[in-house]
N, C-alpha and C positions, 0 to 999 in steps of 0.2 A: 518319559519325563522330559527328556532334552527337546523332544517336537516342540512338545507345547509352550515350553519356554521360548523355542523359534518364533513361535505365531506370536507370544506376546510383544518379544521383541520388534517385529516386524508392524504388527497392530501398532506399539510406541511411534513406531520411527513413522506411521502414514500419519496419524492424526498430527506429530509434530509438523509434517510437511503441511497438513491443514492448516492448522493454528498459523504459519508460516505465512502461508499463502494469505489467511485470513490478514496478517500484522500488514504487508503486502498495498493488501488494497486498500485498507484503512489508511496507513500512510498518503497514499494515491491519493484517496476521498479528500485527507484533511487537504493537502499540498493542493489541490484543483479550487476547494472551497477559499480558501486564501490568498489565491491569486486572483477569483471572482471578486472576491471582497476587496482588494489594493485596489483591481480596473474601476469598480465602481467608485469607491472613495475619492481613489485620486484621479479619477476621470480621464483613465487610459495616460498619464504623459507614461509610463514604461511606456508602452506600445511606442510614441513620440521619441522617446530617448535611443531609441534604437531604430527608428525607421521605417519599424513596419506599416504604418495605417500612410 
């Protein structure tokens, strides 16, 4: 009885680390698309304000 309880436990805790992972990258995705979006709009001066280009 206690195994099987192990395994669900365990099953729980990977898919959270999924779901995790999943939150993760979507985070990433949006923060990427947003910064696309400000360069384009504002026509890079960030890139300007700081030096890079």
């Amino acid at each position: 009885m206690k195994k099987t309880n192990d395994n669900e436990q365990e099953e729980m805790t990977l898919k959270g680390w999924l779901y995790f992972g999943l939150f993760l990258a979507l985070c990433c995705l949006v923060i990427a698309i947003a910064y696309a979006l400000t360069q384009i709009v504002f026509g890079g001066w960030l890139l300007d304000l700081f030096g890079v280009s």
